[in-house]
C-alpha positions, -999 to +999 in steps of 0.1 A: +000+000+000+011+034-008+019+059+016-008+087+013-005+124+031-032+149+043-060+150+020-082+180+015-106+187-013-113+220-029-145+232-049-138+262-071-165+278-092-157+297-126-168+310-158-157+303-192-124+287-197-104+306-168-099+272-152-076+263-182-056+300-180-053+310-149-062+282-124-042+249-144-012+263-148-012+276-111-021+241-098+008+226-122+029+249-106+023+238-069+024+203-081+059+204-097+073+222-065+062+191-047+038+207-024+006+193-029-003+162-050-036+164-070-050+129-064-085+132-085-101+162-105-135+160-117-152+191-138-188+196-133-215+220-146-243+225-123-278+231-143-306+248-126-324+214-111-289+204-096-292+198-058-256+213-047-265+243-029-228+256-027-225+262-063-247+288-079-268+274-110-257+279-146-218+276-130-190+253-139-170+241-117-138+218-106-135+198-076-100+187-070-087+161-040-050+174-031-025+157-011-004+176+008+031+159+004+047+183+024+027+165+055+047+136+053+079+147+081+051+166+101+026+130+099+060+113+111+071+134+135+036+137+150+035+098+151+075+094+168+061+115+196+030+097+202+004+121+190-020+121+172-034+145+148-073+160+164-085+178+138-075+206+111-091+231+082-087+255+054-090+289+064-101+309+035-087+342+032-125+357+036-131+338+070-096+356+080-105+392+069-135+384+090-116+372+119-099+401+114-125+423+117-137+407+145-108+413+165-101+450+155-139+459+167-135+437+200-103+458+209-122+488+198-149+478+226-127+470+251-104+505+250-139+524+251 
């Protein structure tokens, strides 16, 4: 059996043929660096009667599983101290402007 790191899956919405000029050759990039590894791809184009709320009707979209290689000597290390990984995430970079936010207005509240 092959060794397989971190897995995470990705859904990203577009129009037209951007996926093919801007997003492929980005996601070619990361691969050849040997940062993520993109284990399945699947395009898909959502009609109106589709029953996938998270992507708007009439859009195209990819949904890509990466593997994050670079996991590997963390996963390893993690494992030679006897832990064991809980739980982890993608933080977007909305949900962090919004964190953000969040912060800046609670330290606002608590100087006044």
């Amino acid at each position: 059996m092959m060794d397989i790191g971190s897995l995470e899956y990705v859904v990203i919405s577009f129009e037209d043929d951007q996926f093919a000029h801007e997003i492929l050759p980005e996601l070619n990039a990361i691969q050849e660096k040997g940062l993520i590894r993109v284990v399945d791809l699947l395009f898909v184009i959502k009609d109106t009667d589709r029953l996938a709320e998270e992507i708007p009707p009439g859009t195209s979209a990819v949904i890509i599983l990466l593997e994050h290689t670079w996991a590997f000597g963390l996963a390893e290390a993690v494992r030679r101290a006897g832990g064991k990984l809980f739980t982890g995430g993608l933080v977007t970079p909305e949900a962090l402007t919004q964190v953000r936010a969040e912060l800046a207005a609670a330290k606002e509240e608590n100087n006044a």
